[in-house]
Backbone as CSV, one residue per row, in Angstrom:
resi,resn,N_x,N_y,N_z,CA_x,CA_y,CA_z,C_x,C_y,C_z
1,UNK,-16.469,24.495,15.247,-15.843,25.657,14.615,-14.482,25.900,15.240
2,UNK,-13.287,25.855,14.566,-12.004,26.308,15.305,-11.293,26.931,13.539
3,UNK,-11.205,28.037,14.042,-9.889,28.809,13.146,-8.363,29.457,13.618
4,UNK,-7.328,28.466,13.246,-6.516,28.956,13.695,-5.708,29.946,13.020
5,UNK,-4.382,30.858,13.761,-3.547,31.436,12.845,-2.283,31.357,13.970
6,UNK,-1.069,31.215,13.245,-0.122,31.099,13.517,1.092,31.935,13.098
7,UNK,1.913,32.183,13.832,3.390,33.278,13.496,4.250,33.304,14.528
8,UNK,5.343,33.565,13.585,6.330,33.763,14.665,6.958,35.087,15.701
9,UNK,7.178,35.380,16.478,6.807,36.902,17.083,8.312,37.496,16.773
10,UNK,9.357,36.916,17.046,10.638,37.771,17.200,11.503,36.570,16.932
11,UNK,12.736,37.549,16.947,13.944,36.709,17.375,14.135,35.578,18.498
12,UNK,13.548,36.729,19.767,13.441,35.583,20.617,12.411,34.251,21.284
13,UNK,12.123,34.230,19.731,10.805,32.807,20.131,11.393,32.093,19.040
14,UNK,11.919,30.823,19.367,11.954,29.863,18.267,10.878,28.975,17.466
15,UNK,9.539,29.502,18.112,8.842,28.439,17.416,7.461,29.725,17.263
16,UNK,6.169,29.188,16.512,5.514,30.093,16.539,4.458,30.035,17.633
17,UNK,3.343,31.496,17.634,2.787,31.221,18.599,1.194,30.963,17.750
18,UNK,0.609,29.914,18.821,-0.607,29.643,18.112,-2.220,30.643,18.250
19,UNK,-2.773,31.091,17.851,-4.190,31.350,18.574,-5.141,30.581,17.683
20,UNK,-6.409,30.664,18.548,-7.721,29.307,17.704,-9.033,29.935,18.103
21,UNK,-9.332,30.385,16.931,-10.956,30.710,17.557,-12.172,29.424,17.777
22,UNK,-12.320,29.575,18.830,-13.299,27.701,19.559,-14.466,29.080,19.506
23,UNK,-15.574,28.335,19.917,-17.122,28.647,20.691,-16.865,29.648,21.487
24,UNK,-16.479,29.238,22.381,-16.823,30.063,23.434,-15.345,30.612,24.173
25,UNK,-14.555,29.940,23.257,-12.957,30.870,23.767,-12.058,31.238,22.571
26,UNK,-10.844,31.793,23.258,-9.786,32.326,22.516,-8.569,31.459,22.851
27,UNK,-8.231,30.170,22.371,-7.246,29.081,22.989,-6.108,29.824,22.383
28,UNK,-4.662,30.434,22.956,-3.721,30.700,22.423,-2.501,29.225,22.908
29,UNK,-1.420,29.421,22.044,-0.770,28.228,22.408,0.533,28.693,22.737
30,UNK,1.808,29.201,23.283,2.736,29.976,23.071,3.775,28.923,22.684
31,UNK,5.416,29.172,22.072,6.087,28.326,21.498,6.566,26.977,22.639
32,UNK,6.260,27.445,23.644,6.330,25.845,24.334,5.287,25.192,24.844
33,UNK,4.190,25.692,24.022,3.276,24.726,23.809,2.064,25.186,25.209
34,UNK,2.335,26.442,26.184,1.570,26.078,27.270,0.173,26.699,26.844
35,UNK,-1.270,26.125,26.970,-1.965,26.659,26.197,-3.036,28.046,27.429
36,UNK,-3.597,28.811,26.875,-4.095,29.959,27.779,-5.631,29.618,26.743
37,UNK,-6.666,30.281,27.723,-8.111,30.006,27.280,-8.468,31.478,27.989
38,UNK,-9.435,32.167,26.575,-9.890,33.765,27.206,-11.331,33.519,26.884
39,UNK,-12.413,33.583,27.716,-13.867,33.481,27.093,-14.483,34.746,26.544
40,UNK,-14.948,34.632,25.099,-15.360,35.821,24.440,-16.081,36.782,25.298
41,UNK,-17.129,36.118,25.919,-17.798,37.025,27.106,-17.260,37.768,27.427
42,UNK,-15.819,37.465,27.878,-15.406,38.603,28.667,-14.344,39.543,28.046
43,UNK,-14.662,39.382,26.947,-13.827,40.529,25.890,-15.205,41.933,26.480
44,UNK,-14.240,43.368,26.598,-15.364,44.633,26.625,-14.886,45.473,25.699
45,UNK,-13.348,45.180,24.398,-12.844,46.188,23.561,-12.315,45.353,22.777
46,UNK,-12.387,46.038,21.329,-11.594,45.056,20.560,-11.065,46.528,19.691
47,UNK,-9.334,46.401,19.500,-9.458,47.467,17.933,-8.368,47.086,16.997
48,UNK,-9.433,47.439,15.780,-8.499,47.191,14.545,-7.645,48.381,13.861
49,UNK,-6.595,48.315,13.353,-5.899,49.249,13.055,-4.889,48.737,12.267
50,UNK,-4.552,49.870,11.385,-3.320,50.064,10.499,-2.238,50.309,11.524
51,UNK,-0.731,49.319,11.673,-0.174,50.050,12.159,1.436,50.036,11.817
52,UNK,2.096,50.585,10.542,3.024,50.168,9.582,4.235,50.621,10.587
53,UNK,4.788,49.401,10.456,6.630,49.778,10.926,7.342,50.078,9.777
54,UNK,8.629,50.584,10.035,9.751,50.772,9.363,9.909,49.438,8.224
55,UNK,9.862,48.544,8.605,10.099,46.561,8.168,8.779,46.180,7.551
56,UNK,7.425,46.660,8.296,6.260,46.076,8.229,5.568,47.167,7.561
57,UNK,5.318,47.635,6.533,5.083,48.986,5.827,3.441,48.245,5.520
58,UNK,2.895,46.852,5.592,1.509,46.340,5.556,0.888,45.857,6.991
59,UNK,1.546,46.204,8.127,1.189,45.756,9.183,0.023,46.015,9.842
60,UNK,-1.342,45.216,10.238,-1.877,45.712,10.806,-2.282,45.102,12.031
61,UNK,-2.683,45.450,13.031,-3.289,44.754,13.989,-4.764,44.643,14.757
62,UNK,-4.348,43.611,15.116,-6.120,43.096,16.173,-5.925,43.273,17.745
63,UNK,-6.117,43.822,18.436,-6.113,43.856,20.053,-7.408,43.626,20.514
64,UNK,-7.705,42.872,21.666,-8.804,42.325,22.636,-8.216,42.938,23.670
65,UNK,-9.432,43.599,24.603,-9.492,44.048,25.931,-10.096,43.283,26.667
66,UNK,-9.644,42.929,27.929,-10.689,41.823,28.443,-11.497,42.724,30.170
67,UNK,-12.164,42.067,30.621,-13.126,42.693,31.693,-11.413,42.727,32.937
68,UNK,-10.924,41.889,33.454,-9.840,41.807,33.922,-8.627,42.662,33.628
69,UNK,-8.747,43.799,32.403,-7.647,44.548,32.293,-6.669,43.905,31.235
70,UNK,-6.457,42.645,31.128,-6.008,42.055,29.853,-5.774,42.369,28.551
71,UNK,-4.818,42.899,28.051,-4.797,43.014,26.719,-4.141,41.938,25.780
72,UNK,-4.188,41.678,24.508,-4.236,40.425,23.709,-3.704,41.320,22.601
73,UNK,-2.997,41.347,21.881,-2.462,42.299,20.436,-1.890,40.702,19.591
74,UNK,-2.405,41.300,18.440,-2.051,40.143,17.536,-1.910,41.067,16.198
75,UNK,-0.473,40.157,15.653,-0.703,41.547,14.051,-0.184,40.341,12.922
76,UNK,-0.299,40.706,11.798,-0.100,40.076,10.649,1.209,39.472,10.106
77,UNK,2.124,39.833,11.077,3.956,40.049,10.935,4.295,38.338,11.157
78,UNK,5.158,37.862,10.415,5.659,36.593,11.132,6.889,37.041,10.808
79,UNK,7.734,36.551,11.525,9.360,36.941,11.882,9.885,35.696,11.248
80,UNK,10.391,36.029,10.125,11.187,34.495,9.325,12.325,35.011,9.265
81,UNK,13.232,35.587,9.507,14.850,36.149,10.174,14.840,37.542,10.142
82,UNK,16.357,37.627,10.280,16.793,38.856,10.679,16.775,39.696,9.586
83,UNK,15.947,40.816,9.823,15.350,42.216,9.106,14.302,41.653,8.125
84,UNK,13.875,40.344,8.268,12.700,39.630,7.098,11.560,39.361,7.528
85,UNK,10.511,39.864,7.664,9.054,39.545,7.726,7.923,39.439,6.914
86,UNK,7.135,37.806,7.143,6.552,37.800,5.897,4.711,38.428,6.668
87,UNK,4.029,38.922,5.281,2.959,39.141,5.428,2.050,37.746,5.628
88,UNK,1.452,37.578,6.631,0.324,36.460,6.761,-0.925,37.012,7.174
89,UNK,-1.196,37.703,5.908,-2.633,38.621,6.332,-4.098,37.529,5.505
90,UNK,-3.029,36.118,4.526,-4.086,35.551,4.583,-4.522,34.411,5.080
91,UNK,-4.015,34.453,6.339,-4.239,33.354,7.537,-5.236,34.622,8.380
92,UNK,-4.346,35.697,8.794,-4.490,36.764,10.032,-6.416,37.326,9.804
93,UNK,-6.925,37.742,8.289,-8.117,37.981,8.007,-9.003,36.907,8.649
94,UNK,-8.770,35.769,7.738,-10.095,34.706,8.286,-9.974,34.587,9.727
95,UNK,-8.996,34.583,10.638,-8.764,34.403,12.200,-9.756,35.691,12.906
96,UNK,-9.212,36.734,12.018,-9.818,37.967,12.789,-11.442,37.937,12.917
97,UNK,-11.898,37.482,11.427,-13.616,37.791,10.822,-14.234,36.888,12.016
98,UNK,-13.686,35.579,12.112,-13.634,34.582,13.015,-14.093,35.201,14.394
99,UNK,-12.966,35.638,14.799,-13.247,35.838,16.241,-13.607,37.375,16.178
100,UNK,-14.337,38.122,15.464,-15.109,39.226,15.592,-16.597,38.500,15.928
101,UNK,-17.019,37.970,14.899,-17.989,37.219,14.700,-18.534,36.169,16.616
102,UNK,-17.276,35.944,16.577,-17.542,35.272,18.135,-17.945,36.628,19.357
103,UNK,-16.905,37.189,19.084,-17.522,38.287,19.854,-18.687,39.092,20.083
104,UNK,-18.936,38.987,18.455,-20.333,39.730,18.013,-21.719,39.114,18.676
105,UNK,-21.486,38.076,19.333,-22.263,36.590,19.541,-22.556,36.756,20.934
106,UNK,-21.139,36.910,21.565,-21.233,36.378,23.506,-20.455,37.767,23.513
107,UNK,-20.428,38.675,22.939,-20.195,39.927,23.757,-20.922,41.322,22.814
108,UNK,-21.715,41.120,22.492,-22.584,42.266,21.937,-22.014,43.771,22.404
109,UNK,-21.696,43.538,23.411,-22.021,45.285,24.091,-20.266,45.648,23.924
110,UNK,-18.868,45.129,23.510,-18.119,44.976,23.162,-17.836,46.290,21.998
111,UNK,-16.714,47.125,22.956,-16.483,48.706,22.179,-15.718,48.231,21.010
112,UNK,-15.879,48.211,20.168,-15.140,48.405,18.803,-14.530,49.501,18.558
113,UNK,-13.309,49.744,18.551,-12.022,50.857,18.087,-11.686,50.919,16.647
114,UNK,-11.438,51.341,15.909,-10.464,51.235,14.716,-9.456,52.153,14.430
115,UNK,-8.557,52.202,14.331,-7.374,53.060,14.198,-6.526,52.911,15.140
116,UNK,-5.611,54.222,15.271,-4.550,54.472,16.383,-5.732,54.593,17.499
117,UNK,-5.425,54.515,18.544,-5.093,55.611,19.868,-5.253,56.884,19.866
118,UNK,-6.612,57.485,20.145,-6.530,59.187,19.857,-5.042,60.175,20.345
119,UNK,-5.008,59.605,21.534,-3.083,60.194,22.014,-1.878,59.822,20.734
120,UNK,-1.868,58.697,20.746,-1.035,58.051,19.664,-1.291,58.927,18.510
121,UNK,-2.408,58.830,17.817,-2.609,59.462,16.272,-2.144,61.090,16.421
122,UNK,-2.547,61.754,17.676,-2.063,63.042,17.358,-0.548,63.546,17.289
123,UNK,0.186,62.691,18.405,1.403,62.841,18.795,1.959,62.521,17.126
124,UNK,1.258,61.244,16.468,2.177,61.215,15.221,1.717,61.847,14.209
125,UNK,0.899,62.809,13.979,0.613,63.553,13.547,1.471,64.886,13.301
126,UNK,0.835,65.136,14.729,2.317,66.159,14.819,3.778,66.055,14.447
127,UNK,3.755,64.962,14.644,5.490,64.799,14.297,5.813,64.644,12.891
128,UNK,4.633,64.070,12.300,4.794,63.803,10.771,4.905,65.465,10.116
129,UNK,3.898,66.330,10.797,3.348,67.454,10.190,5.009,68.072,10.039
130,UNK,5.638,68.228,11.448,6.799,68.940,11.878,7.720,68.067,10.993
131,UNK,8.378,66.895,10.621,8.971,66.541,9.679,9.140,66.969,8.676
132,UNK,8.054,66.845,7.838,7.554,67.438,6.785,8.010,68.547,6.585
133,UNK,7.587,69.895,7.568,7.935,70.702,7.598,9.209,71.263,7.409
134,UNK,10.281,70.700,8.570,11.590,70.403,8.582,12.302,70.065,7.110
135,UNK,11.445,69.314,5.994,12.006,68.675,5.255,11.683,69.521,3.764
136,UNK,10.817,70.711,4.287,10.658,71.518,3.078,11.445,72.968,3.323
137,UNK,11.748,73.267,4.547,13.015,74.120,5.277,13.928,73.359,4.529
138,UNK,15.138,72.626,4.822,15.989,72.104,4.436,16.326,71.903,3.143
139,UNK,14.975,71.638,2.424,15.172,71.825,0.906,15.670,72.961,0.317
140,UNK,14.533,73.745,0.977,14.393,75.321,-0.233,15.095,76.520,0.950
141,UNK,15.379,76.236,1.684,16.268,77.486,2.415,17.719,76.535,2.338
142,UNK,18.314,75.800,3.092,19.375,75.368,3.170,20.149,74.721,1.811
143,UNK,21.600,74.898,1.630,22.025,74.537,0.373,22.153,73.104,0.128
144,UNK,21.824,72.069,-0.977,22.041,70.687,-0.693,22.414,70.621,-2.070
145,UNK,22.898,69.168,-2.131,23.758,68.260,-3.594,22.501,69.061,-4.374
146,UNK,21.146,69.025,-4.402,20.065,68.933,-5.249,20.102,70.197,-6.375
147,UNK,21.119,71.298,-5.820,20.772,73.060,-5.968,22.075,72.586,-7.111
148,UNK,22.722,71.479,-7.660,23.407,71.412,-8.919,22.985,70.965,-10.131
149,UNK,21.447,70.123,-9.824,20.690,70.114,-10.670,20.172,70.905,-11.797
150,UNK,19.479,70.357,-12.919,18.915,71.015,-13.560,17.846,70.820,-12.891
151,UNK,16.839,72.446,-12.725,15.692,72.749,-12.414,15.424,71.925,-11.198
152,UNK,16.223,72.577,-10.024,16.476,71.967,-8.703,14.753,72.252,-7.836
153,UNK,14.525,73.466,-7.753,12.934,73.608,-7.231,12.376,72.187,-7.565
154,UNK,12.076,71.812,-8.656,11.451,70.773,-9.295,11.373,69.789,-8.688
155,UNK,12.594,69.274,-8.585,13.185,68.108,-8.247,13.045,68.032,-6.475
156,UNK,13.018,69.606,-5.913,12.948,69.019,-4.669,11.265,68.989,-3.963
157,UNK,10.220,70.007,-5.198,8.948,70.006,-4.934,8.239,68.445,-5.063
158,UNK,9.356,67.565,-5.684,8.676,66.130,-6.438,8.990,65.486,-5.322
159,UNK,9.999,65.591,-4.676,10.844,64.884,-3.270,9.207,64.908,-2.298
160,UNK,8.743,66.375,-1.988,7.950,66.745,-1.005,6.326,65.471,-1.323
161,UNK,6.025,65.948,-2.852,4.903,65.477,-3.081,4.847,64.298,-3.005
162,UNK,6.147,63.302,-3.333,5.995,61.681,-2.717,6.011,61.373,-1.218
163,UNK,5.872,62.101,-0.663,5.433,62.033,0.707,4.233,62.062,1.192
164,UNK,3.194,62.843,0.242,2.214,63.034,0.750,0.986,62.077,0.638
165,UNK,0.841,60.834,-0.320,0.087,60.127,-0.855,0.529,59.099,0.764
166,UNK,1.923,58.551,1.238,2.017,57.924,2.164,1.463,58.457,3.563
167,UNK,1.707,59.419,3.519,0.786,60.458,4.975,-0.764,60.489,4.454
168,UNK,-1.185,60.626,3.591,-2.691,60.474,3.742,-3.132,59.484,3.461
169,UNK,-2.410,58.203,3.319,-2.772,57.077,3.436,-3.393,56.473,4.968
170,UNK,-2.078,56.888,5.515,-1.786,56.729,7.261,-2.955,57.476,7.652
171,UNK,-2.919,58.613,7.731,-3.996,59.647,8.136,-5.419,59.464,7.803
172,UNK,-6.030,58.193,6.792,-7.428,57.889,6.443,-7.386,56.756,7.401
173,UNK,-6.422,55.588,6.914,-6.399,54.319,7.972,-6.487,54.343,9.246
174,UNK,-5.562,55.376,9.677,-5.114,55.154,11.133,-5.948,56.171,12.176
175,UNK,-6.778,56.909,11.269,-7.748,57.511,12.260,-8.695,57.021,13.307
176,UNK,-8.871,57.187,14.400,-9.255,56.285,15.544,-10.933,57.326,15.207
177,UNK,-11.697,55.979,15.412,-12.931,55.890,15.391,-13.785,54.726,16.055
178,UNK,-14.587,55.217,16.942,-15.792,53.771,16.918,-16.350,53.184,16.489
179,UNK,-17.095,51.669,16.358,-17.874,51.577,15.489,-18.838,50.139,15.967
180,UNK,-19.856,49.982,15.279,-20.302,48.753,15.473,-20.009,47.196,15.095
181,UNK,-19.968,46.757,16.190,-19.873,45.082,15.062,-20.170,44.687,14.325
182,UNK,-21.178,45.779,13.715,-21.955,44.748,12.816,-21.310,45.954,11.820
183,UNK,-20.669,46.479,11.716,-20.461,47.823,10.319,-18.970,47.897,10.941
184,UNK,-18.001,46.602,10.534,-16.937,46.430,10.257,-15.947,47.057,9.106
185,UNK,-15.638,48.694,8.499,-14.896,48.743,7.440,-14.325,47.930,6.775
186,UNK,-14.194,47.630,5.575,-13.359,47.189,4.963,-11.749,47.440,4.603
187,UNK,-11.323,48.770,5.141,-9.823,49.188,5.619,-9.751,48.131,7.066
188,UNK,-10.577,48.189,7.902,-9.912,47.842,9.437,-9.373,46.758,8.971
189,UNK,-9.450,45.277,7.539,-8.474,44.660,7.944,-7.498,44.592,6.152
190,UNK,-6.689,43.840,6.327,-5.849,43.836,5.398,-6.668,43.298,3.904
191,UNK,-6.344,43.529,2.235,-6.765,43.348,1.349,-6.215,41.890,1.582
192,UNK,-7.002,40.537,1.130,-6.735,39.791,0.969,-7.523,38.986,-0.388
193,UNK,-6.950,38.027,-1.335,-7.361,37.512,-2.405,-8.227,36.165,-1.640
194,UNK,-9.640,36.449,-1.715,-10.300,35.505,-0.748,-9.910,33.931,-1.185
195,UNK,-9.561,33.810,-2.330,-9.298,32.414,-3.102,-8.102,31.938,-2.129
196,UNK,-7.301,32.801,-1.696,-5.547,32.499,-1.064,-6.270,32.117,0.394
197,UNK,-7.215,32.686,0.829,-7.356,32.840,2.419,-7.690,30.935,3.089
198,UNK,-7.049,30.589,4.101,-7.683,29.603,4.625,-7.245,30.002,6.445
């Protein structure tokens, strides 16, 4: 059994980096080739999460915790130039199911996360909430281009409401929760057309 997935991380890696789910390890390969070996055993956290950038508005990621303090983050992004990233969520799925499945095996007792970071989710919470906020002040108290419109309220209540389908998107996905290995959501990983996946 070996499933690999491959991408490129940034600007500053010219080549991509490899990971391979084997038996009984996690073989990563980095762009000059030096290879690292993590044994599932000693994974004690794994979490899946939504976690959209500015660029990466489908991004999600996989992180491994290891007994040693080790962390491992892997996300769906491959860096094919400057300001361009392609989605490889149907390489990144089968890699992930892969090495859940391994884990599920030689590390049973292995905390499963999904979402943000309870610190993380609130802090952006808040900030989204206060944005928001900020951004319905600015509308309807302060004067803008919008108040030359016909039926300006309108136009700036429609501004507000396309905001909100993207925040409670974030806010279902990215909610941090525990869970079992064996009762994997179907949000924790990306929609993929199983026919495309190898």
């Amino acid at each position: 059994m070996s499933v690999a997935y491959r991408k490129r991380q940034s600007l500053f890696t010219k080549a991509e980096h490899e990971w391979r789910v084997e038996e009984d390890t996690l073989v990563t390969y980095d762009p000059a080739g030096t290879e690292t070996r993590v044994f599932w055993k000693d994974v004690i956290g794994v979490r899946l999460a939504y976690a959209p950038t500015r660029m990466k508005t489908w991004r999600y990621v996989f992180a491994v915790e290891l007994k040693n303090g080790r962390k491992i983050e892997i996300d769906n992004g491959h860096f094919a130039g400057l300001a361009d990233f392609k989605d490889r969520s149907n390489f990144y799925v089968p890699f992930v199911r892969a090495a859940l499945e391994r884990i599920r095996i030689l590390a049973p007792d292995a905390r499963v996360r999904i979402g943000s970071g309870a610190l993380s989710y609130f802090l952006t919470l808040s900030f989204v909430a206060v944005a928001i906020t900020a951004l319905t002040i600015v509308l309807f108290v302060l004067p803008t281009p919008l108040d030359y419109l016909s039926y300006p309220s309108t136009v700036k209540l429609v501004i507000i409401i396309v905001f909100f389908p993207i925040l409670i998107r974030w806010t279902v996905k990215a909610r941090p929760r525990t869970i079992s290995l064996d009762e994997i959501p179907r949000d924790a990983l990306p929609k993929i057309e199983e026919s495309g996946a190898r």
